[in-house]
N, C-alpha and C positions, 0 to 999 in steps of 0.2 A: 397439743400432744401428738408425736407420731405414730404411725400405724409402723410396728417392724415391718421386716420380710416374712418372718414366722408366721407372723399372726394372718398374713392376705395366704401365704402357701397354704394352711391350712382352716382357712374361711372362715376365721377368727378377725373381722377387722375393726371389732369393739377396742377402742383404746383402754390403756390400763389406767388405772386410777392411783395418784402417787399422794404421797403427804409432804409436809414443807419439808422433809428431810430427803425426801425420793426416794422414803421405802414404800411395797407396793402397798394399796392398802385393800383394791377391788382389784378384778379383774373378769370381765362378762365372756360367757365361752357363748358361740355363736349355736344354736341350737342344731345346725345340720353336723356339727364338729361333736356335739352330745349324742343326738342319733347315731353316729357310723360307730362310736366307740361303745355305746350299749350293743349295737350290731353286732361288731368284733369279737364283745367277750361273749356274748348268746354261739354265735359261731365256735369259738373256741372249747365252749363247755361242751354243745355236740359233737365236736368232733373227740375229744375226751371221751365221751361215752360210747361213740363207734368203734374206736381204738380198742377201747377196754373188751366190748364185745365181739369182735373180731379176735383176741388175744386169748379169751374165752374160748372160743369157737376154734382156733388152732390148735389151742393145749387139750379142748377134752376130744377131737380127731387122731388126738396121736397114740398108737399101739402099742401097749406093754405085755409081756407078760404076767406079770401083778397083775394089770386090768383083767385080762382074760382068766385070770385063776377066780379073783372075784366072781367077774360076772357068771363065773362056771357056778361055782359054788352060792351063788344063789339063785341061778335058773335051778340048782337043787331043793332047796325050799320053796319052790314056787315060781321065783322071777318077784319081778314088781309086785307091789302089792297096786291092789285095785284103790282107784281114788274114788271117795266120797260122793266126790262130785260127775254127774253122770255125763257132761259134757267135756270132762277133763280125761287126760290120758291115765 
């Protein structure tokens, strides 16, 4: 069996496993080739979630007048209300 080009480019150099007809029937992924691609998507999901948070973070900086009629009118009844918890805001 041969090793493609594919498979050494990407350190895959487990040969594929064919039946008498040459369809595939195995094929072994080389475990540094499974590592970088769990890496990739773990990277990809945090980056996803800094995105979102920063996006967050943009939208509630931005000034309205809505916003400020709000927050007027409830620095009138008080403001915030106090949280339960004594370490929190």
């Amino acid at each position: 069996m041969e090793i493609s080009k594919s498979q050494i480019e990407y350190g895959d150099a487990n040969p594929i496993k064919r039946d008498e007809n040459g369809n595939i029937i195995a094929r072994a992924f080389h475990h540094d080739c499974v590592d970088a691609l769990i890496e990739k998507m773990e990277l990809e999901e945090q980056n996803k979630k800094l995105e979102a948070a920063e996006a967050a973070r943009c939208l509630g900086s931005i000034k309205s007048e809505k916003k400020a009629k709000s927050s007027a009118e409830n620095g009138k009844l008080g403001g915030r209300p106090k949280s339960k918890d004594k370490g929190a805001n």
